[in-house]
Structure formats: C-alpha cells, structure tokens
N, C-alpha and C positions, 0 to 999 in steps of 0.2 A: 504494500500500500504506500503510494507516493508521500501520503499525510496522516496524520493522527491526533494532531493536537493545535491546540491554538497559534503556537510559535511556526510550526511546521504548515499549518494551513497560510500564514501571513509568507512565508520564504516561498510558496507554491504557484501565490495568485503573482508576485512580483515575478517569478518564473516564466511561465507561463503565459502573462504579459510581453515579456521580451521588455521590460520598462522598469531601468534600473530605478529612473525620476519617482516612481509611484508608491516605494517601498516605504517609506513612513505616511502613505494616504490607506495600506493596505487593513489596518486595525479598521479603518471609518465605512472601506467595503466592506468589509464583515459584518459591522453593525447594523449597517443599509440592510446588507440582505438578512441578517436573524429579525428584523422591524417585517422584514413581507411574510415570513418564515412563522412567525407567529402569530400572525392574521391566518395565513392559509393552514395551518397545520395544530394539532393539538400539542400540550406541555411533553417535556423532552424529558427522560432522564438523564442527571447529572452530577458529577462527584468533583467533589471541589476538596483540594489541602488546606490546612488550616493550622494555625499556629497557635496553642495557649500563651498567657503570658505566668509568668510567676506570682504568685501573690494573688490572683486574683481568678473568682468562681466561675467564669464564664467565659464566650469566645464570639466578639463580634461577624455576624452574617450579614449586617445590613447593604453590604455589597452584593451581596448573591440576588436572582430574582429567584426566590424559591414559593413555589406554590404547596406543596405539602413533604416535610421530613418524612424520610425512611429509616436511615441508620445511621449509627456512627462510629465509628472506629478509633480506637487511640496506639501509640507507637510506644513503647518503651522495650529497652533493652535488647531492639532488633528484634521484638517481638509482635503482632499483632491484637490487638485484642477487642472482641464487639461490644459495647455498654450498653447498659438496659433502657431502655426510653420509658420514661414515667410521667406521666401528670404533675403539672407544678403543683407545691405545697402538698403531695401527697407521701413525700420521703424525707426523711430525716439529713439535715445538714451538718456536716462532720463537724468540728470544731476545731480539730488537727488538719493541715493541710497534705496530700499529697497525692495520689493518683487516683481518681475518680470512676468511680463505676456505674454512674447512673448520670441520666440526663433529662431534659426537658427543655421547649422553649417558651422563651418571653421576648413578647415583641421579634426584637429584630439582633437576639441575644440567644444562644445554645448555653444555658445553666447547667451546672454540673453540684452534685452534693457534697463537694469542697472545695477549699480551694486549692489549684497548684503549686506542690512543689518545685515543678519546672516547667521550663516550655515545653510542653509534651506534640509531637504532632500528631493532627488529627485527618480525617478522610470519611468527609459527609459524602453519603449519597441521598439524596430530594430528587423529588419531580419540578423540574422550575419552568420559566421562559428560555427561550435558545436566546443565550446571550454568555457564550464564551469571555474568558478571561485567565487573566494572570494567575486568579487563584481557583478558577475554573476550567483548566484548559481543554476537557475534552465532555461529553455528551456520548450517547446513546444513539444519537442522531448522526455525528459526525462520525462514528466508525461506520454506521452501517451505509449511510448514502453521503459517502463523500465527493462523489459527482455532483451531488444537489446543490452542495455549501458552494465547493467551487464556482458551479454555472453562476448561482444568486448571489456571489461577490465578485466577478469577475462582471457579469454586467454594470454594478456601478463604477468599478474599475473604467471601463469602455465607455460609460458617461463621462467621467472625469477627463480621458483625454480626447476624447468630443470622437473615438472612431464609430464613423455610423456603421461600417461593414461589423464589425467586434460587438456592438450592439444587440444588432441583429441575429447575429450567428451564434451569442451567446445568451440573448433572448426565447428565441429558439428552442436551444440544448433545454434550457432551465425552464420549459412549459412544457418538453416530453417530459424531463426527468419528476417534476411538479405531479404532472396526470400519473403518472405510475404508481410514484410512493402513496396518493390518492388513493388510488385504486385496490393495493395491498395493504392500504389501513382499512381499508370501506371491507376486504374479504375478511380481516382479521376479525371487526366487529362483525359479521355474520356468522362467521366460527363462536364465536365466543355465547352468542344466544343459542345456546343448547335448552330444550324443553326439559323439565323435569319427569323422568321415566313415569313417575305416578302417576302425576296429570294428564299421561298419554293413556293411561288402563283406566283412569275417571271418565275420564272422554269417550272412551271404546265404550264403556258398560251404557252409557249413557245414548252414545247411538244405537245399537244393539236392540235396547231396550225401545226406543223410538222406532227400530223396523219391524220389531214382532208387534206394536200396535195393532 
C-alpha cells in the first residue's frame, strides 16, 4: 500500500501531483476532502495516540472529532494493557497516584481513577468524523479505500493550481470510487437486517392458520 497514515497520505498527494510548490497546501486538501467525506459518508472508525501528563487524572480529547468512545489502551513497561470504561462518578478515585485502570468521559476530557505517575501512553479507539491528524493519523476509512482519500484530496489539490484537465480526471476517479464505497455500505446495511428466526415461525403459524380458514 503506497499510504497509510496521515504523514504518508500528505508525501502521496505532493507525489502524485508532480508539484513540489503544493507540499505544505497538502494538510488543507485533506481537510477539503474529509468536509465532503462527511456529508456523503457515515462516522469513521478511529484510533488516535495520546499522551498522559504527570500529576494529573485525565487526558485532553478536545482535538479529536469523536462521536462515540470504544476503548482505550494504556503502555507501560512495553506492555499493552485495555482499561475498563465506566460511568463517571460510579468508581472510586484513588488517592495515590499511579497507573490507572479505569476510565470514563467528561466533556471533552478521558478521566481516569487517579492520577498519573507518569506520562503513560495511550491509544483510543472512537467512532468520530474523518478528520485525520497528528495525533490521529490513521482511520478505518483510510486503510481500506485509500483510493477514495487520495481522489477527494487531490481534486482540491487541482483546484488550487487552477488545472482544469487534473480537475476533471480527478473528479471523475473520486465519483466512481464515491458510488462504490456507497454501494458496499448500502449491501452491508442489508446484510446486517437479518429477521429474527422466531418471528419467521410466528409469521408461518399465522398464515397457515389464515389458509385453513
């Protein structure tokens, strides 16, 4: 795969471009295209690194666009480890500081049930808006249809240096690749509505019963 993450997607579209001039406009077409990306498409999943501070219970998110936490992960000792997600104010707050096992959010803040010993790092995964970054650098979205991201930031790419043929040709790309991922979300949700086995033998006894009338 040519790309996979934020930094790699930005060194791709300046690639790609053949336009060394565009390389620090390349962040502003990615943002272009995740603004159309999230009108046409549903929430992404996404895992974002995060850094505790010392001293202190929590780990500001208000960067992230997160629509609903999943997990979260902490690092110590070249270890992994997953924390419990809990209800604020329904766990007890350590009063000793040090590696945290529980968590919860407030606001626009991941709480943890003490505070840290260290900077510990961290590795949320949420459902959010497509809106890569620094400390988001990759999606769910971008591994699987990395065709997508490139066409829909490379069109604003081809705005910016006004070529109409680049426009075009990458307008194009990015309304086949658009209808497709479309179309294999639209099969996905009809997969997904399976009838409940009972309901289909309530149903049978019920017409059954209505033909021997």
């Amino acid at each position: 795969m040519p790309f996979s993450n934020y930094s790699e997607l930005q060194a791709s579209i300046t690639d790609w471009m053949a336009r060394n001039d565009v390389t620090a406009k390349a962040t502003d077409f990615i943002a272009l295209a995740e603004a159309g990306l999230n009108r046409e498409l549903k929430q992404v999943g996404t895992t974002a690194t995060l850094t505790g501070v010392s001293g202190q219970n929590y780990v500001d998110i208000s960067a992230l666009q997160m629509i609903e936490p999943k997990s979260l992960f902490i690092q110590d000792t070249d270890a992994e480890y997953e924390m419990t997600k809990m209800e604020l104010g329904t766990y007890t707050q350590h009063e000793f500081s040090g590696r945290p096992s529980i968590w919860s959010i407030e606001g626009d803040r991941i709480v943890f049930d003490r505070e840290l010993d260290q900077a510990y790092p961290f590795r949320f995964v949420y459902t959010g808006r497509f809106a890569l970054s620094v400390a988001a650098p990759t999606n769910d979205f971008l591994t699987e249809n990395p065709d997508l991201y490139m066409a829909a930031s490379i069109v604003w790419g081809s705005v910016y240096v006004k070529s109409t043929a680049d426009i075009s040709l990458w307008s194009n790309l990015l309304g086949a690749f658009l209808a497709s991922v479309k179309h294999t979300e639209a099969r996905k949700a009809r997969g997904d509505m399976i009838v409940d086995p009972a309901l289909l033998v309530i149903g049978k006894r019920y017409y059954d019963r209505d033909i021997l009338r």
